[in-house]
C-alpha positions in Angstrom: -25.5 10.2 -19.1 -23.3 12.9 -20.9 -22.3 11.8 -24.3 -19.8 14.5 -24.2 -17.4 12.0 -22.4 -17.5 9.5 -25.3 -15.5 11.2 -28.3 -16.6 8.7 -31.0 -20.3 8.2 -31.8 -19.6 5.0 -33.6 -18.1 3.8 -30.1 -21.6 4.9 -28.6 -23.7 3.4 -31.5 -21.8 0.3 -31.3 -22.1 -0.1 -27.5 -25.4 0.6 -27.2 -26.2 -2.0 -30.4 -24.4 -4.4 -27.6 -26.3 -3.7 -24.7 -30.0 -3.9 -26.1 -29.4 -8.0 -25.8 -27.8 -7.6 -22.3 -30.6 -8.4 -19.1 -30.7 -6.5 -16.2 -32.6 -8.3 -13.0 -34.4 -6.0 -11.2 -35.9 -6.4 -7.5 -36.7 -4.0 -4.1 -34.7 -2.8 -1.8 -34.1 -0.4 1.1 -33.2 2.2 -1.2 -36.5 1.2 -3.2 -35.2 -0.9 -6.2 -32.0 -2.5 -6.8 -31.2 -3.4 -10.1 -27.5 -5.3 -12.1 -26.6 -6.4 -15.0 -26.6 -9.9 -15.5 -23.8 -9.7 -18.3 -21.9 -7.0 -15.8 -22.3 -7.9 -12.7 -20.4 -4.9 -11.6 -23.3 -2.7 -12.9 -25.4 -1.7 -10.6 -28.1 0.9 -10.0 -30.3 1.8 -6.9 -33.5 4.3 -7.2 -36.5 5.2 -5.4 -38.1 3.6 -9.0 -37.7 0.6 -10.9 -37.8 3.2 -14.5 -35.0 5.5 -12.3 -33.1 2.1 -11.5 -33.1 0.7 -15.0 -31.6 3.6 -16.3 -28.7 3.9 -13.9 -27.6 0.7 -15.0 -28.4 1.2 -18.4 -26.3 4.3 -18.4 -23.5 2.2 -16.7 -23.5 -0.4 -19.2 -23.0 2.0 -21.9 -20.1 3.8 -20.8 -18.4 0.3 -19.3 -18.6 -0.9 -22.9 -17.4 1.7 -24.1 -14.5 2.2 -22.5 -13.9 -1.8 -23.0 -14.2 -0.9 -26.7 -12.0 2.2 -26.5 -9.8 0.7 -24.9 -10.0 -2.8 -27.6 -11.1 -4.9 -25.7 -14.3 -7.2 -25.7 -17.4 -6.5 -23.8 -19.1 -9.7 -22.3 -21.8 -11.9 -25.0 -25.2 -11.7 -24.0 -26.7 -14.3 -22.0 -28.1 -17.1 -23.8 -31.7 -18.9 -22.9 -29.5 -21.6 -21.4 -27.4 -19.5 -19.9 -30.1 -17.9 -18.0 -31.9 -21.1 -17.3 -31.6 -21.6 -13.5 -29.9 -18.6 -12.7 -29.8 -17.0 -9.4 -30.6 -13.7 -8.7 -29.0 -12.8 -5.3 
């Protein structure tokens, strides 16, 4: 990802403080792996591997919480263990 788009570091230091407690579930696909953010659902990353995949949506959760904090909003809390507990991964 170009940090050139993001004009403020303390925006990127603050979002990617945010994201380090998000999960990401990770499984294969046709394109090879197929990874989202459980936090963003809307995140998603496809890659021939699961390193490759993780850092699409990586990437993508730093700039979409970044713009939510641009624009002052809040991004989504981390899941908690309860939260998590019996979740689905479709």
């Amino acid at each position: 990802m170009s940090n050139a788009v993001i004009t403020e570091p303390c925006i990127l230091a603050e979002a990617t403080k945010i994201i380090e407690k998000y999960h990401i579930a990770l499984k294969l696909a046709s394109c090879g792996w197929s990874a989202r953010a459980l936090e963003m659902p809307e995140v998603v990353g496809c890659s021939k591997t699961a390193y490759l995949c993780i850092e699409a949506v990586h990437e993508g959760l730093i700039a979409g919480v970044c713009i939510l904090l641009t624009n002052g909003k809040r991004p989504p809390s981390p899941l908690t263990t309860d939260d998590l507990l019996g979740y689905q991964v479709g």
